[in-house]
N, C-alpha and C positions, 0 to 999 in steps of 0.2 A: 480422450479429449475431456476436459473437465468439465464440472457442470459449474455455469456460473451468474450468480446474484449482483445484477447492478439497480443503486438504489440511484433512485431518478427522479427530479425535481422540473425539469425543462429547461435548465440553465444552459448558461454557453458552455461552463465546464460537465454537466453532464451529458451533453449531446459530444463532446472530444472527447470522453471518456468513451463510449457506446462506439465512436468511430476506431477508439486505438485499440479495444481488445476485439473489435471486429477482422482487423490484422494480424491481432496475434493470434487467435484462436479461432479462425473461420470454421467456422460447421459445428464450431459449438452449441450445447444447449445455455441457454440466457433466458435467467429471470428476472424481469422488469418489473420494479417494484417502486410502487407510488405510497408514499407515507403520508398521512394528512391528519393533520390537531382534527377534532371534531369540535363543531361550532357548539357555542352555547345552547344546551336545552333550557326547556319551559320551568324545567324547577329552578337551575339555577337563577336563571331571570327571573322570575317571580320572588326569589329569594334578596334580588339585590336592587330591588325596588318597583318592579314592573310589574304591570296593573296586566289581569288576564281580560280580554276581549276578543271580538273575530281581529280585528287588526292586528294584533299580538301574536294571535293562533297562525295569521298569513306569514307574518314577519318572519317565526321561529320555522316557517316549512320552507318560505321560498330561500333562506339561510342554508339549511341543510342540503335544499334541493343546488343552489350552487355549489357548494361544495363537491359535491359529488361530483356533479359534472366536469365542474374543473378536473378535478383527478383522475376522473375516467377518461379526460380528452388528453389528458398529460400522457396516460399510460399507452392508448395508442399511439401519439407522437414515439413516443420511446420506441414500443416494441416493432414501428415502421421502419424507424430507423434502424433500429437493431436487423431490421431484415434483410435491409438494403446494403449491408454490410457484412452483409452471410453467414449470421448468426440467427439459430431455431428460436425464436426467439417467443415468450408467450408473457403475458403480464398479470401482476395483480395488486390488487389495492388494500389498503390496511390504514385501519382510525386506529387514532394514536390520542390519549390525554398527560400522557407524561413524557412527552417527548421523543420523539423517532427513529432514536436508532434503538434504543432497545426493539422496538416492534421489528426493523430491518431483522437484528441480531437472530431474535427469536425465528424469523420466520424463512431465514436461511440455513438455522438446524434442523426446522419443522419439513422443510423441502433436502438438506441436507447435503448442500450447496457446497461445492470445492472450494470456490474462491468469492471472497466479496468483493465487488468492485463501487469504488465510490472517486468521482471528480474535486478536483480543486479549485479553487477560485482565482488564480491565473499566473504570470509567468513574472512577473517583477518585483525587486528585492522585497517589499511589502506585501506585494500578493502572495507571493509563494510560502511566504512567513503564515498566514495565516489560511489552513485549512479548512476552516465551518465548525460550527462547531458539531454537527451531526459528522462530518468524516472524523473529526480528531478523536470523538466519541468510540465511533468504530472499532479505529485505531488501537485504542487504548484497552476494548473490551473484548474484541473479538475473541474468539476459542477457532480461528480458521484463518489459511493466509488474507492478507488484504493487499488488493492492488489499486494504488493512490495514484492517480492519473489526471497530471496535471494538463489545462487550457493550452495544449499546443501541436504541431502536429510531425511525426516523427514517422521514416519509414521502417517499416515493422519486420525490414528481411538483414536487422542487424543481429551480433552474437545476442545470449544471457552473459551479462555480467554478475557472478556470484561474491557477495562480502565474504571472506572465510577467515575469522580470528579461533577455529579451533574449539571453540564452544559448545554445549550443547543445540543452542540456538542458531549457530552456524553449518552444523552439521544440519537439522532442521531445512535450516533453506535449500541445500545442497539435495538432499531428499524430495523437500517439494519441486525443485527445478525442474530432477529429473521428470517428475512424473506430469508436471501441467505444462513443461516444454521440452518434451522428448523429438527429438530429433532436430531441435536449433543447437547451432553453435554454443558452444560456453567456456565463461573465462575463470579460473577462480585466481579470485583477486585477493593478495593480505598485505596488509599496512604492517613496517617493521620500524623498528624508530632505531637508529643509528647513534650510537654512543658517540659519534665523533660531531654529530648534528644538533642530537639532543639537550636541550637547554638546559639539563638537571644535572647530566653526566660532564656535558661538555666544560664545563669550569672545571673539573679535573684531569681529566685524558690530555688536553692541551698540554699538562705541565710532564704528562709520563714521555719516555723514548716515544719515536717515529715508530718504530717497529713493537714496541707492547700496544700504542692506540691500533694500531693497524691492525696487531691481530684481535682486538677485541670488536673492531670492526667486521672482521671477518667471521669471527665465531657468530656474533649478530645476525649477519646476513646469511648466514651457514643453520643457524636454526631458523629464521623465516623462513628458508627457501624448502624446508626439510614441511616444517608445518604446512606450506600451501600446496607442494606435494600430497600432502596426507590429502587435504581436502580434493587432490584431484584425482588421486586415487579411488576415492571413495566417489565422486562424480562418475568416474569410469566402469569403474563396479556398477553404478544403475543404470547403466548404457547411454552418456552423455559422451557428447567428442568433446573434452574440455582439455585445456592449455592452462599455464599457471602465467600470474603475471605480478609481479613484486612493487613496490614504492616506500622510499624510506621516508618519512615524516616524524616532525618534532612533535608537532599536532594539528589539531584540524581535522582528523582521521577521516571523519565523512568527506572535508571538502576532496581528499584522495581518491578517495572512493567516486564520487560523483565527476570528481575530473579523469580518472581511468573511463569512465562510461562513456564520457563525451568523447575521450581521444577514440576509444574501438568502435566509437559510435553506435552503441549496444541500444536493442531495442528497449529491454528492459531492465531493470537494478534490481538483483535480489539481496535483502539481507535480515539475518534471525534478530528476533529481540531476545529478552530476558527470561520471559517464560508466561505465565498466566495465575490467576490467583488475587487475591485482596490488595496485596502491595503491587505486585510482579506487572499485573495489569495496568496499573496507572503509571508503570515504570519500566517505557519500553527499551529505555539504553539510551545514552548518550546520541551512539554511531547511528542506529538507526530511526529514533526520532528526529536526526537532524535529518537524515536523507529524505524520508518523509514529510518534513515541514518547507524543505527547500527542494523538491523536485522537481527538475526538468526533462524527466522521461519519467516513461510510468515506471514503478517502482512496487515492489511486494515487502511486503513484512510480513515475517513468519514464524511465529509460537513454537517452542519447543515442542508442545502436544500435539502440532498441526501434523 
């Protein structure tokens, strides 16, 4: 069972979040973690105009002293929750002056956390588009999978659906599946783009014989079906019950991807990014930052390194 880091704010989407990996991963361990700015101290005030006195001395403490509080009542809402949902669950708090998720990041190698889990901010063409800017942070940085788990609520005794384009990052997720959802269902899924479909191809094949398009058609889907093979081979090797399942697309690849999820009605979407590093990091792939920014099931992204 994995160990796992959910960073938690009190929102509506991180209370669904806390609910949806309480399904998938019951009896796990879960670390509820509260990130909070720290409020202005004495020096800075004093630096940006404020006069020191007792009033001043009151202001700067009873400041601090809400803060705290706020977060320390946030982090038990969290970890209640987390309980009630049949996850070990235990919590902790972290000041932050540059911002939160690195703190998150940092303190999910420091405990050394399988998966990080962070919510979305909700389910409609605009909400789903924009993820916070603390999870897209995550997202983008993380060194470990991330499970983005959007405002919704979904039953949790559906397959894994795996992305597999054959990559290293594909392989990747196919590794992590097995190991943080061993013994659910799983599908490996690959997007093959059809020469007779395909926008770039297709203004030529049109003009060849019936019978030359057709077989270039079939060679096509003759090497996709071969490739998402591999990738179910290789799921079976880490002891996953996995099945292959094909779609030809011109493009859109994610929308395929996220539409096979909804047809198998899959609890969750796995799929690899790019990798990690200076560029690689901010550059998690086409396919799966779109599945990420537009998700309506929880969904993992997973580093070649993960």
């Amino acid at each position: 069972m994995p160990s796992l880091l959910i960073a938690y704010d009190g929102s509506d989407a991180a209370r669904s979040a806390i609910r949806a990996v309480g399904g998938l991963f019951r009896g796990a361990d879960a670390l509820v973690v509260v990130a909070y700015e720290r409020p202005m101290s004495a020096q800075r005030a004093l630096q940006a105009g404020a006069t020191r006195n007792e009033a001043f001395e009151r202001c700067i403490a009873e400041l601090a002293r809400e803060v705290i509080e706020r977060a320390e009542a946030t982090a038990q809402e969290g970890t209640e929750l987390a309980a009630q949902v049949g996850l070990s669950a235990e919590s902790v708090i972290v000041a932050t002056e540059g911002g939160v998720w690195p703190e998150i990041l940092t303190t999910a190698r420091e405990r050394n956390s399988d998966v990080i889990v962070c919510g979305t901010r909700g389910r409609g063409g605009v909400a789903r588009a924009l993820l916070g800017s603390t999870s897209s942070s995550i997202l983008r940085h993380a060194d470990r999978p991330v499970l983005i788990v959007p405002d919704t609520e979904l039953a949790a005794s559906g397959p894994t659906l795996i992305a597999y384009d054959g990559s290293e990052g594909a392989r990747a997720a196919i590794a992590t599946a097995a190991r943080v959802f061993a013994g659910r269902a799983a599908i490996v899924f690959h997007v093959w783009r059809s020469p007779l479909r395909d926008a770039m191809t297709g203004q030529v094949l049109p003009t060849s014989p019936v019978d030359v398009a057709e077989a270039f058609e079939e060679e096509a889907e003759g090497s996709a079906r071969r490739l998402a093979e591999e990738g179910q081979a290789l799921a079976q090797e880490l002891g996953l019950d996995a099945r292959v399942e094909l779609a030809a697309s011109p493009g859109g690849r994610w929308r395929a991807v996220a539409a096979a999820a909804a047809s198998a009605d899959a609890c969750v979407l796995v799929a690899g990014s790019r990798g990690c590093g200076s560029v690689a990091s901010a550059i998690l792939g086409s396919v799966s930052a779109s599945l990420a920014h537009n998700a309506d099931r929880p969904t993992m992204i997973v580093r070649p390194t993960a």
